[in-house]
C-alpha positions as CSV (number, residue, x, y, z in Angstrom):
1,X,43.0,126.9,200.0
2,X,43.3,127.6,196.1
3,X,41.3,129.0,194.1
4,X,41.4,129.7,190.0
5,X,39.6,132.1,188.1
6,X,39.7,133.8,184.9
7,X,39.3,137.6,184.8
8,X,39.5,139.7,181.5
9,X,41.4,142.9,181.9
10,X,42.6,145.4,179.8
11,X,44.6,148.6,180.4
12,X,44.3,152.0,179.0
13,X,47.4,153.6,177.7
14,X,47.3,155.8,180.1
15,X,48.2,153.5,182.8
16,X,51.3,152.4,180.7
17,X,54.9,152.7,182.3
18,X,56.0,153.4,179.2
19,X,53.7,154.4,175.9
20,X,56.1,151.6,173.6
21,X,56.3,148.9,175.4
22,X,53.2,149.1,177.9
23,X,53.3,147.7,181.5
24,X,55.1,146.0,183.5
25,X,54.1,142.1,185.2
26,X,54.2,143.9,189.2
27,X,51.6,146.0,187.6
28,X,49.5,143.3,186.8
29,X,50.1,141.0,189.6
30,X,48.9,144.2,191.6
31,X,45.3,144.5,189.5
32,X,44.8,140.8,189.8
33,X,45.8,140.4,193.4
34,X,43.3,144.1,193.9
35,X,40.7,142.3,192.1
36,X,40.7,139.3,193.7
37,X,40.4,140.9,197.1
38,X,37.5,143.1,196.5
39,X,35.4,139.4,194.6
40,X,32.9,138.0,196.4
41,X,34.9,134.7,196.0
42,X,37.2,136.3,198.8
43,X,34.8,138.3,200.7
44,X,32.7,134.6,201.0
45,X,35.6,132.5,201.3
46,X,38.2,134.4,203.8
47,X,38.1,132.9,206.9
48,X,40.0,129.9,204.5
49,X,42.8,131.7,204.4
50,X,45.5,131.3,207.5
51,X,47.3,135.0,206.5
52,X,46.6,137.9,204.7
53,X,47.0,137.7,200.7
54,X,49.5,139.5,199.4
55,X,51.4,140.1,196.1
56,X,53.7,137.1,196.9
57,X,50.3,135.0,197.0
58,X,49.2,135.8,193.2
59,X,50.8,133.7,190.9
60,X,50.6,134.4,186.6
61,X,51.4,132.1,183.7
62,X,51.8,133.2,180.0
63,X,49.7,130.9,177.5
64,X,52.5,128.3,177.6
65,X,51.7,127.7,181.3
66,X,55.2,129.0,181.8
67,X,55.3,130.3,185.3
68,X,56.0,134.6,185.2
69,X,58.1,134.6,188.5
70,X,59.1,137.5,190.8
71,X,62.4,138.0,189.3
72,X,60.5,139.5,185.9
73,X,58.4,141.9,187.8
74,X,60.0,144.9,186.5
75,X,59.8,143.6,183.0
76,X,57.4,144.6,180.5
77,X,54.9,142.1,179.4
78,X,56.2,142.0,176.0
79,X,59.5,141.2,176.9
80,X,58.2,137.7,179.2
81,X,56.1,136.4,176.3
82,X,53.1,138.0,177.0
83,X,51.2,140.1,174.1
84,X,48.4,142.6,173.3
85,X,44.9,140.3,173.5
86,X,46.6,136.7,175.1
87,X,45.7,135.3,178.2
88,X,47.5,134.9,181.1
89,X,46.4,132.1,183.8
């Protein structure tokens, strides 16, 4: 099953790994994958899914549809392209 959805989140700098730079893109992979699990898109729709969902399973792009892949997930965002206010699918 796959599913696409567009979620708006924003993070407080207290949250930041580091106050300059911001987060990092495990960070956000986590929030999406932990939002994601408690939507009732999941909750109605889990007996779809063969295995439980798990960070592997949540997949981000930066605005240029460029895939943000495993091996930048201690980067932070501003490093991989992606900026204060942009959207990532």
């Amino acid at each position: 099953m796959s599913i696409s959805s567009r979620l708006g989140v924003e993070f407080s700098p207290d949250v930041y790994a580091d106050p300059e730079f911001g987060t990092n893109l495990k960070f956000l992979r986590g929030k999406v994958l932990k939002w994601f699990l408690q939507s009732q898109v999941y909750y109605l729709n889990k007996a779809d899914f063969k295995n439980e969902i798990g960070l592997d399973d949540a997949f981000l792009f930066n605005k240029k549809g460029k895939l943000l892949g495993k091996e930048k997930e201690e980067e932070f965002l501003c490093n991989i392209e992606v900026q204060t206010g942009e959207m990532i699918l």
